[in-house]
Chimera marker file (.cmm) of the C-alpha trace (Angstrom):
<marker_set name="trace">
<marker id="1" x="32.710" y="-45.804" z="35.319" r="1" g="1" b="0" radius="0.5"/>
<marker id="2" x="36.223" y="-44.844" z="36.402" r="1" g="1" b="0" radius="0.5"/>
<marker id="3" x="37.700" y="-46.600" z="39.655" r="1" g="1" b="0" radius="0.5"/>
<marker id="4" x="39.439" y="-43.552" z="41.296" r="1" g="1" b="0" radius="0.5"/>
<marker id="5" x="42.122" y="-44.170" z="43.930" r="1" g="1" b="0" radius="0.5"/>
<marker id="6" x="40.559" y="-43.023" z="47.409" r="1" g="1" b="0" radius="0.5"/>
<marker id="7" x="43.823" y="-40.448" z="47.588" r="1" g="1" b="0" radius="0.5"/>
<marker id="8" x="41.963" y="-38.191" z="45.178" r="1" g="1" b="0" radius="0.5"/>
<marker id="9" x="39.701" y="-35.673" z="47.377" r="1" g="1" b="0" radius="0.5"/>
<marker id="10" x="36.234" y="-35.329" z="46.915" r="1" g="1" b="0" radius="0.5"/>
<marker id="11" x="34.466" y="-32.128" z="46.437" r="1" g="1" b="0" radius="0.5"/>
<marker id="12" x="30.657" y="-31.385" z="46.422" r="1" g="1" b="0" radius="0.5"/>
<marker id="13" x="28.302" y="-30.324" z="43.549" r="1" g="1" b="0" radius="0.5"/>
<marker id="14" x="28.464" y="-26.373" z="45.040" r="1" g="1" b="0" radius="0.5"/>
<marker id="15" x="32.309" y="-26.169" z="44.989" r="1" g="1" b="0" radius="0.5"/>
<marker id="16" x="31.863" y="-28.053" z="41.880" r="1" g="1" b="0" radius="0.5"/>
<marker id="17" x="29.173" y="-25.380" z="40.136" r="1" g="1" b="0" radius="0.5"/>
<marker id="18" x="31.820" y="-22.906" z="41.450" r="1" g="1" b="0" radius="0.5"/>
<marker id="19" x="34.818" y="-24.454" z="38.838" r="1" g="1" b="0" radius="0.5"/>
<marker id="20" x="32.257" y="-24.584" z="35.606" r="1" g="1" b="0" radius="0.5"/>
<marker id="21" x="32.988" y="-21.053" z="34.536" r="1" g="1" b="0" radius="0.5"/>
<marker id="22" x="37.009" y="-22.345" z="34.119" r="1" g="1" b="0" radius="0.5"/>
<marker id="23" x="36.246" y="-25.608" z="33.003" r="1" g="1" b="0" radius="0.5"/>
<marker id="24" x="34.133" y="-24.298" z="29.897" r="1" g="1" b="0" radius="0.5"/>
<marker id="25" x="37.751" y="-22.313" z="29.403" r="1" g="1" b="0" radius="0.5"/>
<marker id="26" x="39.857" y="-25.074" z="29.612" r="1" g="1" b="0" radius="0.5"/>
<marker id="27" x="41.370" y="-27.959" z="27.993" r="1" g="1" b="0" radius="0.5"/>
<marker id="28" x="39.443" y="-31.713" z="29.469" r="1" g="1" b="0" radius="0.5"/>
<marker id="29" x="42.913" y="-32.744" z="29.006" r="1" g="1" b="0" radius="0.5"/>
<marker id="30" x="44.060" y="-30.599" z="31.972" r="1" g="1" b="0" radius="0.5"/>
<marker id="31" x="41.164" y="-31.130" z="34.631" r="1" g="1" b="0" radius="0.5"/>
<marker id="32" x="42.202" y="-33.934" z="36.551" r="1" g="1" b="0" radius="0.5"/>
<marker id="33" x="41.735" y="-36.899" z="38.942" r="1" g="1" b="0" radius="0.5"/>
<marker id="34" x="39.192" y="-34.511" z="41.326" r="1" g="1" b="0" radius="0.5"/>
<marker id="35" x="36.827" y="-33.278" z="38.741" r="1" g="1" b="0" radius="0.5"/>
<marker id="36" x="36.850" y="-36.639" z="36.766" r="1" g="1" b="0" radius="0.5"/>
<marker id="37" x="36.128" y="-38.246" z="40.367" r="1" g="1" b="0" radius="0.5"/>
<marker id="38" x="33.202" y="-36.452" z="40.585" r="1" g="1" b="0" radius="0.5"/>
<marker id="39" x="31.516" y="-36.166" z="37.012" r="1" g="1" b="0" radius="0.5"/>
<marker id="40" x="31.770" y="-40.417" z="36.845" r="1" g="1" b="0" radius="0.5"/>
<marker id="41" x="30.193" y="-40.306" z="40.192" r="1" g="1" b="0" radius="0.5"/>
<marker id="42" x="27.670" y="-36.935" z="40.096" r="1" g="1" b="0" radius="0.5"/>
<marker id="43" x="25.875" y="-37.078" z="36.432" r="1" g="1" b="0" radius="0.5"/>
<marker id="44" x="23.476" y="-34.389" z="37.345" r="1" g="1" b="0" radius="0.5"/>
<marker id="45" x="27.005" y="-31.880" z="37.271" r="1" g="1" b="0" radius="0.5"/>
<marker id="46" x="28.354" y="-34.122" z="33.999" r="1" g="1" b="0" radius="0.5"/>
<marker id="47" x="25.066" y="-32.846" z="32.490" r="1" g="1" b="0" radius="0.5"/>
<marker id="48" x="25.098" y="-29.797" z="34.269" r="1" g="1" b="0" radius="0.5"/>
<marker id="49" x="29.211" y="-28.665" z="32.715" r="1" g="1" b="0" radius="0.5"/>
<marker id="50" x="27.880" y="-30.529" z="29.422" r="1" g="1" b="0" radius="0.5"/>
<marker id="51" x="24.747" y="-27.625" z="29.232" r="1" g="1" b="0" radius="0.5"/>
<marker id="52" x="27.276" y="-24.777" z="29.390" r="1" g="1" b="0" radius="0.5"/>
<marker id="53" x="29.720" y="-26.674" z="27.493" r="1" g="1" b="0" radius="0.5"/>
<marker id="54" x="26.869" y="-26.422" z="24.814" r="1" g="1" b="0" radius="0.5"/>
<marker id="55" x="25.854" y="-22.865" z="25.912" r="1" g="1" b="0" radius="0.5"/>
<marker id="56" x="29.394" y="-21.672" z="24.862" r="1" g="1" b="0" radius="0.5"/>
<marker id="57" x="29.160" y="-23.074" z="21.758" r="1" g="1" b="0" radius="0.5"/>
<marker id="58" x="25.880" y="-22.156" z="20.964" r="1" g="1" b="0" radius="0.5"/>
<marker id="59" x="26.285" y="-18.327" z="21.845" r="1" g="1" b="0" radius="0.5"/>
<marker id="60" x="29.402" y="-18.193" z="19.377" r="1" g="1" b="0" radius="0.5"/>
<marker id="61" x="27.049" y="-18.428" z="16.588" r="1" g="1" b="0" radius="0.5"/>
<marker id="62" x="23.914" y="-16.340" z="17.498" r="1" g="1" b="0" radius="0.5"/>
<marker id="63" x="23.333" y="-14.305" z="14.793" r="1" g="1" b="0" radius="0.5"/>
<marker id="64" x="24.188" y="-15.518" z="11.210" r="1" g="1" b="0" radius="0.5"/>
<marker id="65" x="27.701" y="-14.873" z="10.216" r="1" g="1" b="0" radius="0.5"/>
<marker id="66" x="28.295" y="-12.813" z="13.671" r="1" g="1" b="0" radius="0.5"/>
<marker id="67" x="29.932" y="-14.383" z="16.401" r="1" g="1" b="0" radius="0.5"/>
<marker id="68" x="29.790" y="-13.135" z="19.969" r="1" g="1" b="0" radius="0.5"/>
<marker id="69" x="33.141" y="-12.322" z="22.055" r="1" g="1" b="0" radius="0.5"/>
<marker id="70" x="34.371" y="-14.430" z="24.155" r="1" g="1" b="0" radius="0.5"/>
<marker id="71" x="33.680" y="-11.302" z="26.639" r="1" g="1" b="0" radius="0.5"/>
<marker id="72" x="30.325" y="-11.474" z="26.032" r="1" g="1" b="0" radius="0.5"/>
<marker id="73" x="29.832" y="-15.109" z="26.143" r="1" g="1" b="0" radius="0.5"/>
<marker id="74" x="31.359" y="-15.217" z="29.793" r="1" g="1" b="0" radius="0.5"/>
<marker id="75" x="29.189" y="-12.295" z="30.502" r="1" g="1" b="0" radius="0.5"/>
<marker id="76" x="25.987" y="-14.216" z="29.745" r="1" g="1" b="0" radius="0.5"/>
<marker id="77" x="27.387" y="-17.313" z="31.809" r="1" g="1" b="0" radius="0.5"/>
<marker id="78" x="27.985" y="-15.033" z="34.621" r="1" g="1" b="0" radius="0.5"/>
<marker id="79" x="24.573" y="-14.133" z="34.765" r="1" g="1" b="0" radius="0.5"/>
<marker id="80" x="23.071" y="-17.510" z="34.647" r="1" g="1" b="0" radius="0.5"/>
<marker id="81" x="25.513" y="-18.261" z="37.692" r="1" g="1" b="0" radius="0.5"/>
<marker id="82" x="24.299" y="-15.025" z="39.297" r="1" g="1" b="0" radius="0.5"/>
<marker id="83" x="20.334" y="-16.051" z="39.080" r="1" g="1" b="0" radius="0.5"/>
<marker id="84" x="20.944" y="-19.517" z="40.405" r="1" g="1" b="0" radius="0.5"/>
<marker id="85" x="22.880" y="-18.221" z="42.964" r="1" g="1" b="0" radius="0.5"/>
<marker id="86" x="19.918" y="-15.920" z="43.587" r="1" g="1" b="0" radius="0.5"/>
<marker id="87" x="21.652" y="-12.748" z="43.080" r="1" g="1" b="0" radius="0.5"/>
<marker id="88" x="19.575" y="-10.637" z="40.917" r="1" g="1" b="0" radius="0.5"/>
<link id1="1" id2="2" r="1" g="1" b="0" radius="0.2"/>
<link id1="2" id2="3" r="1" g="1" b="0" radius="0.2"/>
<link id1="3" id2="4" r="1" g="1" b="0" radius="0.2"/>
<link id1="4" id2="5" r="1" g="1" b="0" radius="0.2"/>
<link id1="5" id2="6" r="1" g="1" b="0" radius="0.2"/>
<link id1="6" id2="7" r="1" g="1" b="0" radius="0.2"/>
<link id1="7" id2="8" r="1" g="1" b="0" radius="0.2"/>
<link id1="8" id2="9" r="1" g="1" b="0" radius="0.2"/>
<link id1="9" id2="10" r="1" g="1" b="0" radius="0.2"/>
<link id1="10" id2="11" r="1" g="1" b="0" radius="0.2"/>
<link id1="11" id2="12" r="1" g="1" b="0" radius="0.2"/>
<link id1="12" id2="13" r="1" g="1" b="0" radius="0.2"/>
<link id1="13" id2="14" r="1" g="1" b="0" radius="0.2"/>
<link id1="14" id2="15" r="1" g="1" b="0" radius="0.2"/>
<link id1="15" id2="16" r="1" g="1" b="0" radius="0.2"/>
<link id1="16" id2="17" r="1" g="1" b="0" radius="0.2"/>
<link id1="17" id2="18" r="1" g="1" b="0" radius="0.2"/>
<link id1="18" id2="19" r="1" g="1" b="0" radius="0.2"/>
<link id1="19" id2="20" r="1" g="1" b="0" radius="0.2"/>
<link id1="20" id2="21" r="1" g="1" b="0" radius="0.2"/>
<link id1="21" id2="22" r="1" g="1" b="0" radius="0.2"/>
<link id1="22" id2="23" r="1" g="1" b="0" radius="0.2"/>
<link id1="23" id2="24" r="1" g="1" b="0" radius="0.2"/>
<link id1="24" id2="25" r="1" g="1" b="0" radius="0.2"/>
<link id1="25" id2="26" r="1" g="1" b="0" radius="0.2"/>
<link id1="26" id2="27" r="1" g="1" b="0" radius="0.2"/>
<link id1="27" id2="28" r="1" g="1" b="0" radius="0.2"/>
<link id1="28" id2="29" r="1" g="1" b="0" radius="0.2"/>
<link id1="29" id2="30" r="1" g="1" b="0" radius="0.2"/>
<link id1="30" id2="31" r="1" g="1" b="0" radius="0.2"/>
<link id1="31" id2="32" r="1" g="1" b="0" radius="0.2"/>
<link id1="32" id2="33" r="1" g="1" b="0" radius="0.2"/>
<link id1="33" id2="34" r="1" g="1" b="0" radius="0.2"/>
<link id1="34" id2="35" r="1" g="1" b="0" radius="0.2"/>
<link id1="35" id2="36" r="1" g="1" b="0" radius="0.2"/>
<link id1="36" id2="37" r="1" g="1" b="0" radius="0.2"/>
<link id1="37" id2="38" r="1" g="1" b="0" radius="0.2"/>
<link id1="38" id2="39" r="1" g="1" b="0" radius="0.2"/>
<link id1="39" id2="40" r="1" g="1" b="0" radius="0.2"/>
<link id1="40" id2="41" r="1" g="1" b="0" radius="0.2"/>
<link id1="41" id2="42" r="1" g="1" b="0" radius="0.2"/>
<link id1="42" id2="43" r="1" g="1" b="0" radius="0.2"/>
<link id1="43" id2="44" r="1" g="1" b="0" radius="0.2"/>
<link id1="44" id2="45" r="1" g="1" b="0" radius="0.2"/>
<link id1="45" id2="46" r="1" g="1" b="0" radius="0.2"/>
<link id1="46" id2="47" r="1" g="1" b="0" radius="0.2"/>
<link id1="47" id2="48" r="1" g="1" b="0" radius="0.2"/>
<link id1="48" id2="49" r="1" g="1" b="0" radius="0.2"/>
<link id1="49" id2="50" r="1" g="1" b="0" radius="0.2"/>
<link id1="50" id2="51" r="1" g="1" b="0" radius="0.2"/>
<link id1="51" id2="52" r="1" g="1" b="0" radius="0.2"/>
<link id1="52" id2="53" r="1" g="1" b="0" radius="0.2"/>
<link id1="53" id2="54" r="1" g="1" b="0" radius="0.2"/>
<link id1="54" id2="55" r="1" g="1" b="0" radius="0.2"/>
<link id1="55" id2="56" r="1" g="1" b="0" radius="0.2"/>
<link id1="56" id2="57" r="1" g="1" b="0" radius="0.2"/>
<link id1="57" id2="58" r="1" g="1" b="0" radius="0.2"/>
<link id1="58" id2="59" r="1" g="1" b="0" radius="0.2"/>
<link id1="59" id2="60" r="1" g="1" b="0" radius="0.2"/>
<link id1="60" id2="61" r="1" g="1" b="0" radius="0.2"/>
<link id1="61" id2="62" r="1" g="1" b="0" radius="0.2"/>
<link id1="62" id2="63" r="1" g="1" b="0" radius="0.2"/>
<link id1="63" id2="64" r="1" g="1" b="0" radius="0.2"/>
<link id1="64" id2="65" r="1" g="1" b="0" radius="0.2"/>
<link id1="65" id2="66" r="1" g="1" b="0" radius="0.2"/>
<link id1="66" id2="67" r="1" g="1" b="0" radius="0.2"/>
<link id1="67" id2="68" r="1" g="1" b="0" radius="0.2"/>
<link id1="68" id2="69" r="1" g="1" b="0" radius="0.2"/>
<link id1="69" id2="70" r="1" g="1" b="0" radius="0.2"/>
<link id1="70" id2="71" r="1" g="1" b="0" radius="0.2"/>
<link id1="71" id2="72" r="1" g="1" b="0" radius="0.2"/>
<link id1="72" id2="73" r="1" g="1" b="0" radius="0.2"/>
<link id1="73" id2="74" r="1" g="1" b="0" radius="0.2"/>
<link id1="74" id2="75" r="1" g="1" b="0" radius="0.2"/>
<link id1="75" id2="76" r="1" g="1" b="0" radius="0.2"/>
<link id1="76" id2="77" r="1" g="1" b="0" radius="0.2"/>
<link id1="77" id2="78" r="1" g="1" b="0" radius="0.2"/>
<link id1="78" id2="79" r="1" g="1" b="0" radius="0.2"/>
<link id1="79" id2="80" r="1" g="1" b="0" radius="0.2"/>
<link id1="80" id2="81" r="1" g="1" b="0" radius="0.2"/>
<link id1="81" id2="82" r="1" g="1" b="0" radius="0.2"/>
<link id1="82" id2="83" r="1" g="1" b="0" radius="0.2"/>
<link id1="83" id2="84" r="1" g="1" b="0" radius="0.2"/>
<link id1="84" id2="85" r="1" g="1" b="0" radius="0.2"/>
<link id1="85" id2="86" r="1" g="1" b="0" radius="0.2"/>
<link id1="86" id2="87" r="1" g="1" b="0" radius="0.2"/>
<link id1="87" id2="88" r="1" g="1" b="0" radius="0.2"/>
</marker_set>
């Protein structure tokens, strides 16, 4: 576990949910201090960004040979977000 200075804001798992879509877009490298403070201290949202971390990666190879878009992967991300949001 990371010791994180108590300058860097916290922010809750819904806010968090709410930054997944970019994450899975985006370079760890460039998340910083505020979601690192909360993945070493929330694991059910470091498991939670690792599923659709996995998602991503698993929908660019769903047919043999044939690799979704990247259009169509966000797509199916969007509407996982949409159901657990309850907006069907």
């Amino acid at each position: 576990m990371t010791v994180h200075d108590n300058a860097v804001p916290a922010i809750d798992c819904v806010d968090f949910v709410r930054l997944v879509d970019d994450l899975v877009d985006s370079d760890p490298q460039q998340w910083g201090p505020i979601v690192a403070k909360h993945l070493d201290e929330c694991p059910p949202c470091l498991v939670y960004l690792q599923q659709m971390l996995d998602l991503k990666i698993l929908l660019s190879h769903v047919f043999d040979g044939e690799r979704l878009s990247e259009e169509h992967i966000a797509g199916v991300i969007n509407t996982i977000h949409s159901l657990r949001r309850g907006e069907h």
